[in-house]
N, C-alpha and C positions, 0 to 999 in steps of 0.2 A: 504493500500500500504506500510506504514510505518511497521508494522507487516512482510507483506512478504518478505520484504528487510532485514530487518533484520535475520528473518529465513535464508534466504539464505545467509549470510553472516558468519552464525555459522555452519551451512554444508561446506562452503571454508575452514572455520577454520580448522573444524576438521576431514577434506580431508587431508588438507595439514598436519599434524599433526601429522596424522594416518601414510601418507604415509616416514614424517620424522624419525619416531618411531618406526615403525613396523619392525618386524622381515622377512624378506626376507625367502622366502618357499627351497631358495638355501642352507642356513642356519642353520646346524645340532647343535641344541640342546643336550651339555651333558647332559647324562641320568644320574640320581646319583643311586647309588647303596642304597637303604634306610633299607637293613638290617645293612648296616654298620654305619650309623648314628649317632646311641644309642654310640658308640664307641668315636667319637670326643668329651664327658663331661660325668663326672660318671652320672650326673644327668640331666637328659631328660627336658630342658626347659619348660617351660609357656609361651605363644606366646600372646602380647597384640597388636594389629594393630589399628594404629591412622592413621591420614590424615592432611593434608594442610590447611583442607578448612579454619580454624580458630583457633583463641586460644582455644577456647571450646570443639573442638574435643579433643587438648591434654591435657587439662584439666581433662575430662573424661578417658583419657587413664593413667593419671597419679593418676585417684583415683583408680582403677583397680589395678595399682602397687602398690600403699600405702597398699589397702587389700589385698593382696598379699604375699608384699617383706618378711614380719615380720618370715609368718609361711614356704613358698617356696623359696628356695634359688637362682634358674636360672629362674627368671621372668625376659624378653624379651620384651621389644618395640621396634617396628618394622613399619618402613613407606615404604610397598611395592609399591605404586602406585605413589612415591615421582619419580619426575624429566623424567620420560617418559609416564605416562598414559592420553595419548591425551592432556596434558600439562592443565588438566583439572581443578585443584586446582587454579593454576595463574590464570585463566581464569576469575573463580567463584573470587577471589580476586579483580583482575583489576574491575569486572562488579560491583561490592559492592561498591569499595573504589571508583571509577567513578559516580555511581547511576546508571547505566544502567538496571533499570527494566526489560524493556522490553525483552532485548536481556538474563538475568540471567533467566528469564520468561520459554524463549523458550530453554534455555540451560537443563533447571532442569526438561523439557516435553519431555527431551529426554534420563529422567535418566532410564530406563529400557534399552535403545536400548546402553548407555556406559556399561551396565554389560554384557550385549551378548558380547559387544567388549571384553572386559577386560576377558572374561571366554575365548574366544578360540584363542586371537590371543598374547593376553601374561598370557596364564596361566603355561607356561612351568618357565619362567623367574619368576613368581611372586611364585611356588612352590621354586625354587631353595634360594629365599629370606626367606621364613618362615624356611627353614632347612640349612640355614648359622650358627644356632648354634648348627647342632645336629638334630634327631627326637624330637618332641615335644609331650608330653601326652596333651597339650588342646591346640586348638583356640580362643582367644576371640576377635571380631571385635567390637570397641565403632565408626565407621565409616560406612558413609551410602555407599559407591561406593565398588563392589568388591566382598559382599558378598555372593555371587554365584560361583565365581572363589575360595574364600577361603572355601566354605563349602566343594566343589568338591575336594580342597588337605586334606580335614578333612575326608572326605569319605574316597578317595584313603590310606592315612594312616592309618583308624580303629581309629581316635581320634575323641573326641567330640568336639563341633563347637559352642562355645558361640557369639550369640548378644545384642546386647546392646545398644536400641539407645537413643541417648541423645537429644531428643525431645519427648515431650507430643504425640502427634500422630504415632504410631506405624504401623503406615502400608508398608510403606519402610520396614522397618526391617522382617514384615513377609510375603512378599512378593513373595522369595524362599522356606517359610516352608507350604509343603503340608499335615503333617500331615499324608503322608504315611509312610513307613515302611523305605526308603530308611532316613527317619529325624528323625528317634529317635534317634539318637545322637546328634542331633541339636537341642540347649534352645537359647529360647529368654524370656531376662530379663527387664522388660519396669518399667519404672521411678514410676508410681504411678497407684493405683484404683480408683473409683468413683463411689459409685451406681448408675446405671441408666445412666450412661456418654457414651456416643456416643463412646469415645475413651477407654472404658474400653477393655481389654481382653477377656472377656466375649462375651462380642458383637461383637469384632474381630476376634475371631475364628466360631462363627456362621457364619458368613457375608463369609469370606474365606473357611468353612469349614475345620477348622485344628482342629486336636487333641489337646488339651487343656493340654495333661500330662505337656508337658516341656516347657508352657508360664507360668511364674510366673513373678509378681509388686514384685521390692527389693529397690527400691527408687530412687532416682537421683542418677548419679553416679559424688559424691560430693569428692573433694580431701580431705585426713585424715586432714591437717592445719583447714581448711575451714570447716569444721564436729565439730573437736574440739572449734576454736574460736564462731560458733554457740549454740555451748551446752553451754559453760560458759558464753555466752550472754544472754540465756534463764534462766539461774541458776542466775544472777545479784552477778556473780563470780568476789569477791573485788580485785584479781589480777588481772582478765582482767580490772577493771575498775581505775585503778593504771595505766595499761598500756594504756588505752584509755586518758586518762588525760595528760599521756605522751606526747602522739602523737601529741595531741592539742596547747600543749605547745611546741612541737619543729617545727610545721605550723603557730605559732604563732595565733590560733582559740581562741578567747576571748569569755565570756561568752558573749551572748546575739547577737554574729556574725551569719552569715548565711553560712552557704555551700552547694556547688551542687559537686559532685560527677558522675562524668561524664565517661563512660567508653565507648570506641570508636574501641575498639577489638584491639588483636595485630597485623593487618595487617592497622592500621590505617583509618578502613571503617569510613564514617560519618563526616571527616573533615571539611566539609566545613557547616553542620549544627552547627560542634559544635563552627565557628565560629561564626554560626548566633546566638546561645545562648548567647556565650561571651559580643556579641555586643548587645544586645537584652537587658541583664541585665545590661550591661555598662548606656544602655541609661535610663533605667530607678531604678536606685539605688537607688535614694530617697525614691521612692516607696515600695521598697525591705528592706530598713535596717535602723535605727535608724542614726542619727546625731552623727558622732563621732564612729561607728560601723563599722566593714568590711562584707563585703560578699566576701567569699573564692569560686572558681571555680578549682576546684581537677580535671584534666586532665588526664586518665593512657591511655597512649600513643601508649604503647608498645612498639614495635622495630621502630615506627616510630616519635620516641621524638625530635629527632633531626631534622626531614624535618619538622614535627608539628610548632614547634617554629619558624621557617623560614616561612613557610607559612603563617603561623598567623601576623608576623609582617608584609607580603608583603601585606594581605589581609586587614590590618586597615590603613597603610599607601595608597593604592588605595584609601580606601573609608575615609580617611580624620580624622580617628577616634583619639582620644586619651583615653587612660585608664584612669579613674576616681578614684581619691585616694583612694576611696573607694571600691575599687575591687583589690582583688590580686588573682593571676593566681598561682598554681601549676602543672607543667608540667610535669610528672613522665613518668619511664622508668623500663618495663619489671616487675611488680609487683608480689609477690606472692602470694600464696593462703591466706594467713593470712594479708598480704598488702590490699591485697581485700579485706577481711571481716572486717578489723578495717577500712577500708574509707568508707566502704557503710552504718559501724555502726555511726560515729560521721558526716555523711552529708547524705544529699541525694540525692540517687541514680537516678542517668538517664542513662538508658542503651536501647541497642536494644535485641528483645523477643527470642534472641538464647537458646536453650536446657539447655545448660551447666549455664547459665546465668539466666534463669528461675530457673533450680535445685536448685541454691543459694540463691537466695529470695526468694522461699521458705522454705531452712535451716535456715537461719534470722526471716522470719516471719517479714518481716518489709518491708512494700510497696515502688516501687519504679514507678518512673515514665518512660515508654516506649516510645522511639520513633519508627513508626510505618510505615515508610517509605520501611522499605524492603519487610512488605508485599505486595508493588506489585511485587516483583519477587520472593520473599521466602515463598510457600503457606501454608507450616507447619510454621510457624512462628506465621501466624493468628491466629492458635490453640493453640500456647502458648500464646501469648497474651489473648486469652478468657479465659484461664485457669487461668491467675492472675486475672483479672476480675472479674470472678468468687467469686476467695475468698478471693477479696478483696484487693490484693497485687499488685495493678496494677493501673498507671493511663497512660491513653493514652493521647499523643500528636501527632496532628493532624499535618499535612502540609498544605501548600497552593496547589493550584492546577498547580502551576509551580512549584513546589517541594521545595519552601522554606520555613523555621516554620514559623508559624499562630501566630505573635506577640500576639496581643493580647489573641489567647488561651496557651501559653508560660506562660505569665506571671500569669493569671487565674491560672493554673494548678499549679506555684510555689507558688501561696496566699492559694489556697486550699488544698496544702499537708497537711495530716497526719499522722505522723509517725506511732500512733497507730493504730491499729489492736484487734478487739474480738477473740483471738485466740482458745476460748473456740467452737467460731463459726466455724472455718475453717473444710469444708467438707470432710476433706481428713484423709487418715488413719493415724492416729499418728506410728503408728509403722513405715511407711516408711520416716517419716522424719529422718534426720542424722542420718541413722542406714545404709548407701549401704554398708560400710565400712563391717561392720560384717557381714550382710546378707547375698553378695559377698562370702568373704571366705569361709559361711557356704554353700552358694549351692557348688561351687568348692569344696569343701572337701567332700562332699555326690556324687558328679558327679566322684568322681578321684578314689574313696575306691570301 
């Protein structure tokens, strides 16, 4: 009952939504002239389309432009489905940052039936967006909603149509590619290979029946910051390790302190577990850190730093708590690429199993620990989480069955970290580690000539 209710409450949603948004049939759509286009910039844009849904998304679309910006000069990002597309992105947001499995459950089962929306009922509006700077010579979408609607403006213009998705499981993404004649202009580039892996390419274009010419694995699509501070990790590069020392010293990390590195996405999903960590490890610190030592808890916040810290103090003054001299909290704001890679190198990592999040610990190669809570509503999620499993770079934390973390598998999970890794063992193709950067520009330069 609780199921159907809900269903039918995401149908009101996006009734009402539809009908606040939609374009009335009374409503003449300028037609653009698209021989004239090439005329508005000597040089014909690069089109890269991000989304909402996360930081991860534009994570992904901002490594796309790092391999890009260097050798093409009008590379474009571009957020068509930003601020009217069945207000679907907030949605996916609220249901996260809330916990609403269930209802995110039945939102993402209905992710075929929003791309029929978005292809006929604003694809006039969502063409006029990709050619606000101009005709474009490529498409590339690193977002899963849409692209059906952007293949169809990549057909209509004669340009070819990159996707790119930023999860382990690729079937979203080849979804629209049939592999007939009408998608030879359309590549999909997926994160990694695996012999024998359920989710390789290989076995996905069998399973679908596509043509196998224009799927090719070019790696996570990892930002250039985040590539680089990864290689010089792996190389035990004495400048990075200057600058690692740094950081320690301006967190005030003492040798023999502990830290947890916490990353809770930039729309602030996860709050309120990651109060239950905070207080989890408050209570049991003793057990955690030496007499006279700290345990650091690194918080990146993102855009939500400032309600974080208010919440948090509203949430241990309800429950009576007080912080134990022995914990210090950092609460940071809007990190970047390289922000991220030095907190997940000097502490560690507790993050949720997103694409763009997975890609990075695997450029590290330094296990982190998962909470695993959205996969009841985010079903490719479980596949990324299997895949650090896999090889290694993953430890799951379990909830309770009222959805709050399993103290004691919490704390287990924080006694039995280990940072290393056989990396000699990792089953995966070394070439696609921290190489999307080049790979990228090299397919785009063979797709362009």
């Amino acid at each position: 009952m609780a199921n159907v209710k809900a269903f039918l409450i995401v149908i009101l949603l996006l009734l009402i939504t539809t009908l606040s948004t939609s374009y009335g049939s009374e409503e003449k759509i300028k037609e653009i002239e698209l021989d004239n286009l090439d005329k508005k910039e000597n040089i014909s844009p690069i089109i890269i389309i991000s989304g909402d849904g996360g930081g991860g998304h534009k994570a992904a679309s901002k490594a796309a432009l790092d391999s890009l910006s260097g050798t093409y000069k009008n590379v474009k990002e571009i957020f068509p489905l930003r601020g009217y597309m069945l207000n679907n992105d907030q949605r996916f947001n609220d249901y996260c940052g809330q916990e609403k499995w269930n209802l995110l459950k039945i939102m993402l089962s209905l992710q075929s039936s929003f791309d029929d929306v978005i292809s006929t009922i604003y694809y006039n509006k969502i063409k006029e967006q990709i050619l606000q700077f101009g005709r474009p010579r490529l498409i590339a979408s690193v977002y899963m909603l849409g692209n059906q609607a952007y293949q169809n403006v990549a057909k209509e213009l004669g340009i070819p149509f990159i996707i790119i998705p930023t999860d382990y499981t690729p079937i979203m993404a080849t979804n629209i590619y049939t592999g007939s004649e009408e998608t030879k202009n359309v590549h999909v580039f997926l994160p990694l290979t695996k012999k024998k892996d359920p989710h390789s390419y290989k076995v996905v274009t069998e399973e679908k029946e596509l043509n196998p010419r224009n799927i090719k694995s070019i790696g996570y699509p990892i930002r250039a910051q985040f590539e680089e501070i990864a290689k010089k990790y792996h190389a035990n590069d004495p400048k990075l390790r200057e600058e690692l020392v740094e950081l320690k010293t301006k967190m005030n990390i003492n040798d023999d302190d502990k830290s947890l590195f916490v990353s809770i996405g930039a729309k602030g999903w996860g709050e309120s577990a990651t109060f239950d960590y905070i207080t989890i490890i408050n209570e049991n610190i003793k057990s955690l850190v030496k007499d006279g030592k700290k345990y650091h808890i690194i918080v990146a916040a993102g855009d939500n730093h400032k309600n974080f810290k208010e919440h948090l103090e509203s949430h241990l003054n309800k429950l009576g708590v007080k912080i134990n001299d022995q914990l210090v909290l950092h609460i940071e704001a809007n990190l970047d690429a390289k922000g991220m890679a030095m907190r997940s190198i000097i502490a560690t990592p507790l993050f949720k199993p997103g694409g763009s999040t997975v890609g990075e610990i695997i450029a590290l190669q330094k296990p982190a620990i998962i909470k695993s809570d959205s996969l009841k509503g985010i079903h490719w999620e479980g596949q990324n989480l299997q895949l650090l499993e896999k090889l290694g770079l993953g430890y799951r934390l379990d909830l309770m069955k009222d959805g709050k973390v399993d103290k004691e598998d919490f704390i287990k999970v924080l006694k039995n970290y280990e940072e290393k890794v056989d990396k000699k063992s990792l089953s995966i193709d070394k070439e696609l580690v921290n190489s999307f950067s080049s790979n990228f520009l090299k397919e785009v330069k063979a797709i362009l000539e």
